[in-house]
py3Dmol code that shows the C-alpha trace and the ligand (Angstrom):
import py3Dmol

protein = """\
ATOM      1  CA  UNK A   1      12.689  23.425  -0.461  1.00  0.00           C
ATOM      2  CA  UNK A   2      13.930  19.743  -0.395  1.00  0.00           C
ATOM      3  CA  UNK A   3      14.578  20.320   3.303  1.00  0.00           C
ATOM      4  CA  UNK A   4      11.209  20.942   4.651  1.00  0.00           C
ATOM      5  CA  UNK A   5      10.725  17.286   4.438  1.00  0.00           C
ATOM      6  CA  UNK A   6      11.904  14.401   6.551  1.00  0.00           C
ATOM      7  CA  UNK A   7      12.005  12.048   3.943  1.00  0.00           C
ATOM      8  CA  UNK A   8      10.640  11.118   0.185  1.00  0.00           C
ATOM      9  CA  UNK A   9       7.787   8.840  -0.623  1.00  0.00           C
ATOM     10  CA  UNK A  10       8.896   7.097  -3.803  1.00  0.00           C
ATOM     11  CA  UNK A  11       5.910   5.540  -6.023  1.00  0.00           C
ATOM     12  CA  UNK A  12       4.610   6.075  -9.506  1.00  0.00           C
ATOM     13  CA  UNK A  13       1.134   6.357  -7.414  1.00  0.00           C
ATOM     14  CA  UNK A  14      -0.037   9.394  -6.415  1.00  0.00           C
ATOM     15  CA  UNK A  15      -2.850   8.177  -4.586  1.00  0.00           C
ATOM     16  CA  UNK A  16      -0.726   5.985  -2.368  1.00  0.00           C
ATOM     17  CA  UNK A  17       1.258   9.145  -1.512  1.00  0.00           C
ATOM     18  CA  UNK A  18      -1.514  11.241  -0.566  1.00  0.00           C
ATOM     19  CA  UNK A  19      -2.768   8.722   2.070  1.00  0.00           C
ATOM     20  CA  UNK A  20       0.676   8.405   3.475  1.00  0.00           C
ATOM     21  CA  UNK A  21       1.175  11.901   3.519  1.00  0.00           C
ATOM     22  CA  UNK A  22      -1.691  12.468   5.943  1.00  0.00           C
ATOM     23  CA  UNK A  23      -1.284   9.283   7.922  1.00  0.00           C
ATOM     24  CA  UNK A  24       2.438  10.816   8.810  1.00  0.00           C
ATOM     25  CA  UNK A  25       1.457  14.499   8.920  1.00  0.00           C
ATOM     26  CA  UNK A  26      -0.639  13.141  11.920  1.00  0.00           C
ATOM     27  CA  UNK A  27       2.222  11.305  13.253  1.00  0.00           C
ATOM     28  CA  UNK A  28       4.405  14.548  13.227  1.00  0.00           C
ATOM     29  CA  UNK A  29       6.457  13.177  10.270  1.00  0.00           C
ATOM     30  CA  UNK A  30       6.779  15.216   6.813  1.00  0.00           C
ATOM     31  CA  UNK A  31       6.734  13.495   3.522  1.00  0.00           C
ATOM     32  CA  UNK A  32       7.599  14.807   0.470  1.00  0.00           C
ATOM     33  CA  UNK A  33       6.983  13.007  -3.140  1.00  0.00           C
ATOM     34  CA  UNK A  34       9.366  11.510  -5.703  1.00  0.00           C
ATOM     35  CA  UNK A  35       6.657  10.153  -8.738  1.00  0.00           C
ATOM     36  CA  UNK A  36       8.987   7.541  -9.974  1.00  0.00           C
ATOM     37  CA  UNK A  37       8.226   4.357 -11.485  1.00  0.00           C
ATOM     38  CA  UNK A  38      10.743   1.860 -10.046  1.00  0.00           C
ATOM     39  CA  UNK A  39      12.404  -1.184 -10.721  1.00  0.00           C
ATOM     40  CA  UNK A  40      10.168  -3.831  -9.400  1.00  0.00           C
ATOM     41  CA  UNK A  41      11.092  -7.830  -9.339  1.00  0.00           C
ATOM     42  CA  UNK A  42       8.944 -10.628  -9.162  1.00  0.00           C
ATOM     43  CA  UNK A  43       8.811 -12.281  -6.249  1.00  0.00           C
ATOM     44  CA  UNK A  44       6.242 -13.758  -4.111  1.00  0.00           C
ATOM     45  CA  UNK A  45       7.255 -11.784  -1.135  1.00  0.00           C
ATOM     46  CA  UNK A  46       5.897  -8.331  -1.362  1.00  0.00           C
ATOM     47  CA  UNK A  47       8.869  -7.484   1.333  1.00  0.00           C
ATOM     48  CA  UNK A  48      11.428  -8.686  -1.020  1.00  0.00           C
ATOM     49  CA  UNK A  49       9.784  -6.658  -3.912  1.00  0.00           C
ATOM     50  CA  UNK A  50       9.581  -3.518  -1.502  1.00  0.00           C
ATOM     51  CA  UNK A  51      13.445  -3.965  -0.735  1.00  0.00           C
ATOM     52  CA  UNK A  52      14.648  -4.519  -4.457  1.00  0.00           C
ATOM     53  CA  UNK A  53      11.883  -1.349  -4.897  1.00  0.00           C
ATOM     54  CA  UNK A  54      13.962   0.744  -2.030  1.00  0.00           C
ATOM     55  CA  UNK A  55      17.443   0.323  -2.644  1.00  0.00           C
ATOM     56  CA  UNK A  56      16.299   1.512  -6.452  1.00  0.00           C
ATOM     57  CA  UNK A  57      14.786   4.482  -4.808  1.00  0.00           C
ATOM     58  CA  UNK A  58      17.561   5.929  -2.507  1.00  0.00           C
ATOM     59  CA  UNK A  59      20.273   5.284  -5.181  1.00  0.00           C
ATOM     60  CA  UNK A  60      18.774   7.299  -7.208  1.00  0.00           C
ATOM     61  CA  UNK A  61      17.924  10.115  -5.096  1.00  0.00           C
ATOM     62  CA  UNK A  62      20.344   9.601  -2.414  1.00  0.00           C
ATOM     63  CA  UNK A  63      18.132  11.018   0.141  1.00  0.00           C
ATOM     64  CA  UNK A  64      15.902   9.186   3.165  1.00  0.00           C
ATOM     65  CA  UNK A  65      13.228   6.820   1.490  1.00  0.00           C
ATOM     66  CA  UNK A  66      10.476   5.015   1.826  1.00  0.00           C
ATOM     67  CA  UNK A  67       8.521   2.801  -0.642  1.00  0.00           C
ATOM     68  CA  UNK A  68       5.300   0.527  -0.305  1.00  0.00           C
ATOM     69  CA  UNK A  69       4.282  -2.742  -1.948  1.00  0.00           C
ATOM     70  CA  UNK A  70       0.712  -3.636  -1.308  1.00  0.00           C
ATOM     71  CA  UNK A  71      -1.645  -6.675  -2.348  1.00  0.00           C
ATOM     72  CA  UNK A  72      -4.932  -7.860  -2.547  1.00  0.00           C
ATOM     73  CA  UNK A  73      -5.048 -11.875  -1.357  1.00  0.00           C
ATOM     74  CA  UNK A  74      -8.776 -13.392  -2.090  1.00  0.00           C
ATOM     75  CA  UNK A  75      -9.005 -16.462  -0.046  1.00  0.00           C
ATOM     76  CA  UNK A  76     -10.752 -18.860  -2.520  1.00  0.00           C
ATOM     77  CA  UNK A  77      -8.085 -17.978  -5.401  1.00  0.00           C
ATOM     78  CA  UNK A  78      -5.238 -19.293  -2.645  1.00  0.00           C
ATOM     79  CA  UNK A  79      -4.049 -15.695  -1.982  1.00  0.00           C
ATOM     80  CA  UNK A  80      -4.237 -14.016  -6.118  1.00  0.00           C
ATOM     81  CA  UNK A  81      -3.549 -11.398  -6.840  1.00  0.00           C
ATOM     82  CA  UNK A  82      -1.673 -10.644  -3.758  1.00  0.00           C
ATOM     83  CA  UNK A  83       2.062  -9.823  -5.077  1.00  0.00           C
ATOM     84  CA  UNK A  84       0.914  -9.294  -8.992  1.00  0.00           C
ATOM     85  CA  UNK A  85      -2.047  -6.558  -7.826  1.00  0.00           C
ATOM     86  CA  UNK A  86      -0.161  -4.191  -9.424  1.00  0.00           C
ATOM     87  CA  UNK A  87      -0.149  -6.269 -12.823  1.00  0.00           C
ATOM     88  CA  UNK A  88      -3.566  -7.617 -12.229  1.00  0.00           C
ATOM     89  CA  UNK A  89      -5.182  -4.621 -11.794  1.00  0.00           C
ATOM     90  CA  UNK A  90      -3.938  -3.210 -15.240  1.00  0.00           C
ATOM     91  CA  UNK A  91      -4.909  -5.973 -16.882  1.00  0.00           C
ATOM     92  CA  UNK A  92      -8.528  -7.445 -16.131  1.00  0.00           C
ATOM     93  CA  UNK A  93      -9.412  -4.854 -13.143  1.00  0.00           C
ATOM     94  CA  UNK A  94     -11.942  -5.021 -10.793  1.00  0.00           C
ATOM     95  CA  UNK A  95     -14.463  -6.077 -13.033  1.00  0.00           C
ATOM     96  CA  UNK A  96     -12.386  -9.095 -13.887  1.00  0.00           C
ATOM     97  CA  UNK A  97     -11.862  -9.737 -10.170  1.00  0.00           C
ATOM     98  CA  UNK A  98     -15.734  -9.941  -9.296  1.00  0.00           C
ATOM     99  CA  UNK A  99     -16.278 -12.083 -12.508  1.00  0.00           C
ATOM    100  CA  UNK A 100     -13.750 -14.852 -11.004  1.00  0.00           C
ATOM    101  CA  UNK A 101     -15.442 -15.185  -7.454  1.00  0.00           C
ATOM    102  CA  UNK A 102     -18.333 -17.323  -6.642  1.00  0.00           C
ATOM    103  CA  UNK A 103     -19.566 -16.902  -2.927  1.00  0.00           C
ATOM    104  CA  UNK A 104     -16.767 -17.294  -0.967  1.00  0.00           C
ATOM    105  CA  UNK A 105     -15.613 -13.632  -0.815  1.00  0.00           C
ATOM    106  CA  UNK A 106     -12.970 -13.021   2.523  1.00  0.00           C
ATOM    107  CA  UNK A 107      -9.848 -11.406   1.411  1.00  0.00           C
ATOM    108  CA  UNK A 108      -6.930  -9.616   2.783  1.00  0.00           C
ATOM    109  CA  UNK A 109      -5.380  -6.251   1.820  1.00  0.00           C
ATOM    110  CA  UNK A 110      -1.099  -5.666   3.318  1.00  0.00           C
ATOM    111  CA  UNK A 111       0.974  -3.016   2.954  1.00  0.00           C
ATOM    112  CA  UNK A 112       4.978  -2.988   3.183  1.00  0.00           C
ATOM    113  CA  UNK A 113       6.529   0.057   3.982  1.00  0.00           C
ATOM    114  CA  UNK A 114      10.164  -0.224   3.624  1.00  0.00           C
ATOM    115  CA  UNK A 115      12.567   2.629   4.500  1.00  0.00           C
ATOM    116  CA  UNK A 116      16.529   3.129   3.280  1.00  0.00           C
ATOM    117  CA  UNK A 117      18.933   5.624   4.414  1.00  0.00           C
ATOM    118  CA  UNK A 118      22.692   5.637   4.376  1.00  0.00           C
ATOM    119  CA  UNK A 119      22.931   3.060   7.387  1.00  0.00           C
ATOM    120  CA  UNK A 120      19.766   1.098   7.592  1.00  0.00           C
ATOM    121  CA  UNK A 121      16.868  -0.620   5.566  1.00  0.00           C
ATOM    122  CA  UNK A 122      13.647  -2.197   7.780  1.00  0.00           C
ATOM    123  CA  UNK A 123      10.352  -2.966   6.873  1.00  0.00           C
ATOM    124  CA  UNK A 124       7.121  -2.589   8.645  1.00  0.00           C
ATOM    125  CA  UNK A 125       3.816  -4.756   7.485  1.00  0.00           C
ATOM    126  CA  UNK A 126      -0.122  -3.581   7.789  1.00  0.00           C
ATOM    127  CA  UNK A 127      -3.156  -5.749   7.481  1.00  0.00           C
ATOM    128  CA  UNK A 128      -6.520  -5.505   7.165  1.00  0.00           C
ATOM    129  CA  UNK A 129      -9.248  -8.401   6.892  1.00  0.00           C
ATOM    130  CA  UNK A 130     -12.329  -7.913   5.084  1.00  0.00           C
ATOM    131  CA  UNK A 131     -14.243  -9.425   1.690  1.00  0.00           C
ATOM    132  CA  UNK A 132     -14.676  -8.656  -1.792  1.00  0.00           C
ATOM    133  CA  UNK A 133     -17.824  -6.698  -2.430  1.00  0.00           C
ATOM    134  CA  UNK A 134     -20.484  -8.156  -4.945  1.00  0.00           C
ATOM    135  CA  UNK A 135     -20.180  -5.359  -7.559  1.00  0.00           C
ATOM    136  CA  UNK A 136     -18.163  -2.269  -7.330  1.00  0.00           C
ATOM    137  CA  UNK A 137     -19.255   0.226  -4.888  1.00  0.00           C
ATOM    138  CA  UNK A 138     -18.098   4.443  -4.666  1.00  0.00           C
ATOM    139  CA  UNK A 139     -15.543   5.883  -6.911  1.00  0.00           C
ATOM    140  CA  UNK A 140     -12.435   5.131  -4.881  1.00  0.00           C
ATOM    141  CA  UNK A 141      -9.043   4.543  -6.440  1.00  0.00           C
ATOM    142  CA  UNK A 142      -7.498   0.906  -7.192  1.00  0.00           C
ATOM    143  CA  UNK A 143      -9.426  -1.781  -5.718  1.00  0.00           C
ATOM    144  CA  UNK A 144     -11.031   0.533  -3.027  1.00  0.00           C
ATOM    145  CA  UNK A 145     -14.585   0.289  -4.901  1.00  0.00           C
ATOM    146  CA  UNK A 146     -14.369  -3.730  -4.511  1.00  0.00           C
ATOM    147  CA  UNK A 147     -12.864  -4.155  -0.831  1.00  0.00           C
ATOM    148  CA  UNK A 148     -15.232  -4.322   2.123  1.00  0.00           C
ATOM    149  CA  UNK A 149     -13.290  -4.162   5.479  1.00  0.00           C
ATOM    150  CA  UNK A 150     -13.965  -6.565   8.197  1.00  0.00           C
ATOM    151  CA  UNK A 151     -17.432  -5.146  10.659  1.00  0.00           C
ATOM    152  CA  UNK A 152     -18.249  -2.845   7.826  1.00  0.00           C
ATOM    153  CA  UNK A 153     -20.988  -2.752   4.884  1.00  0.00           C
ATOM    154  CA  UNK A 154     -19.268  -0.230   2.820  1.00  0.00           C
ATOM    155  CA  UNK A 155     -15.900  -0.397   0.142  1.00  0.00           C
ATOM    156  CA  UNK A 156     -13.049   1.483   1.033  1.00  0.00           C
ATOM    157  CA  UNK A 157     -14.085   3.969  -1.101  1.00  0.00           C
ATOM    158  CA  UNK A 158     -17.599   4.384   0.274  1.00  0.00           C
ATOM    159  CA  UNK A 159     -16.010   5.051   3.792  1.00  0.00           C
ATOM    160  CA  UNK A 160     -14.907   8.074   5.141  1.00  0.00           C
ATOM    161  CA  UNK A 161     -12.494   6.764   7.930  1.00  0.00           C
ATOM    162  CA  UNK A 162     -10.116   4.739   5.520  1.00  0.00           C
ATOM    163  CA  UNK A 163      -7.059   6.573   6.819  1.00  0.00           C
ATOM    164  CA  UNK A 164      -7.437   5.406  10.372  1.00  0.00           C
ATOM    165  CA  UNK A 165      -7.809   1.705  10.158  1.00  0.00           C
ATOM    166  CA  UNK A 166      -6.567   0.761   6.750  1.00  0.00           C
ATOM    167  CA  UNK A 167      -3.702  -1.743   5.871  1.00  0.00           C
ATOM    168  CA  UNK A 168      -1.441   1.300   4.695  1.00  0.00           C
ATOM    169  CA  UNK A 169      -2.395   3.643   8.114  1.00  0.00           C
ATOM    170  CA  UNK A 170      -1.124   0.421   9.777  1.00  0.00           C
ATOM    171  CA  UNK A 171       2.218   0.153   8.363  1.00  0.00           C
ATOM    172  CA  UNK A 172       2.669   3.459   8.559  1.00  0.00           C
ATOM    173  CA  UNK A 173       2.113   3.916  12.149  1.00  0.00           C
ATOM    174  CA  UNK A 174       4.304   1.278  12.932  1.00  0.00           C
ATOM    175  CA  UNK A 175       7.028   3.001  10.882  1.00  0.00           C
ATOM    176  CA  UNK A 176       6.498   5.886  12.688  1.00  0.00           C
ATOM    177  CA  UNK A 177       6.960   4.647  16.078  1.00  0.00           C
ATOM    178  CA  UNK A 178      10.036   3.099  14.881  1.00  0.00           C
ATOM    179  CA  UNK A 179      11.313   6.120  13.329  1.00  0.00           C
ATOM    180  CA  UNK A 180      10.823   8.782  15.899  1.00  0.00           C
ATOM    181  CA  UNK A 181      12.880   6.755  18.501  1.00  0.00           C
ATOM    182  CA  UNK A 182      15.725   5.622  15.739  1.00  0.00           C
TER     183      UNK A 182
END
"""
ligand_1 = """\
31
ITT
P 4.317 1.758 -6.976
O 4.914 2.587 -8.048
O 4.455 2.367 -5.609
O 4.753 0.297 -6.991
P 1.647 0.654 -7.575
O 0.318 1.309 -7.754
O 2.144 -0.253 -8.659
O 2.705 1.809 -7.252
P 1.620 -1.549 -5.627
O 2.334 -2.463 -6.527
O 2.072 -1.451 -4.223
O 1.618 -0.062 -6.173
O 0.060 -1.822 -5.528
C -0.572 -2.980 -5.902
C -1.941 -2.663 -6.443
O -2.840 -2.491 -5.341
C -2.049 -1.427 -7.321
O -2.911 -1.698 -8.405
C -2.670 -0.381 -6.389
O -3.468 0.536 -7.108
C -3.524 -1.260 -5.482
N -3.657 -0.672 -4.135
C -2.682 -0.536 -3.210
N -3.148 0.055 -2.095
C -4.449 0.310 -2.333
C -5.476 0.927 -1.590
O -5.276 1.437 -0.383
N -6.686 0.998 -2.148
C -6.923 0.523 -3.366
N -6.027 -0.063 -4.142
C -4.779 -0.171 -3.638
"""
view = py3Dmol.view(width=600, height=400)
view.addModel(protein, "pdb")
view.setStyle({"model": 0}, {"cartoon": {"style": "trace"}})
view.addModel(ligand_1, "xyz")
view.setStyle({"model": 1}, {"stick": {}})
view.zoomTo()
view.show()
């Protein structure tokens, strides 16, 4: 069973997997799933948190890895949440997102991907430029119902093409390229 796959996503997100696991299926690549919640630092480098978040990953399952740390950055907060998403979204949520901006709304969502096997740890980073909607939009998961990408009018979770130009689709394929001629 294990060895139908090339290597594990790692992530106590499910969500996060399933977008992965398509972007790579498309790339030829096979992910399989470890739901883990791992050991995650604070830092304000989501590349340091993804390494910290890898090595804790492949020692435990010993097996080719990859992990993702992601962030919202809102320009007029000076970049929050960006590396405390995670935190910020359990705690006040979209809702208390929208109630902290005024008009100023650009914002930036990035994706780490960082991989670990027996010889080697690298890290590939995804961006995408867009704005913080005025009130949440479409049922998407995380802060998809609040981001609007760049040249668009709808959230992430309004839009049907999220897996082709989002910050994680970005990372990913330049993982991909990486990996296949490793
Ligand atoms: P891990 O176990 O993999 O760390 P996590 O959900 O805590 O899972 P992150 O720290 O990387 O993952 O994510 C930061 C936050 O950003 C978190 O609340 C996610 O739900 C959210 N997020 C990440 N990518 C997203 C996307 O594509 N759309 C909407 N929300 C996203």
């Amino acid at each position: 069973m294990l060895q139908l796959y090339d290597l594990f996503f790692v992530s106590s997100n499910p969500h996060k997997y399933k977008e992965a696991k398509k972007i790579l299926d498309s790339f030829g690549i096979k992910l399989g799933f470890f739901k883990s919640e791992l050991e995650e630092i604070q830092s304000n480098s989501l590349k340091d948190i993804a390494i910290h978040k890898v090595k804790n990953a492949f020692s435990k399952y010993k097996k080719p890895v990859i992990v993702e740390d992601d962030g919202i950055f809102i320009n007029s907060l000076s970049g929050f949440p960006g590396p405390y998403s995670s935190y910020v979204f359990k705690t006040i949520g979209n809702k208390g997102i929208l109630n902290l901006l005024t008009t100023k709304r650009q914002a930036k969502f990035v994706s780490i991907i960082t991989y670990c096997d027996k010889k080697t740890i690298e890290s590939f980073e995804g961006k995408i430029i867009g704005s913080i909607a005025n009130s949440q939009k479409g049922n998407g998961w995380g802060y998809d119902p609040i981001f609007i990408p760049k040249n668009s009018n709808k959230t992430f979770a309004q839009i049907d093409d999220k897996n082709q130009i989002s910050h994680r689709y970005k990372a990913l394929k330049k993982f991909s390229n990486w990996y296949l001629h490793k």
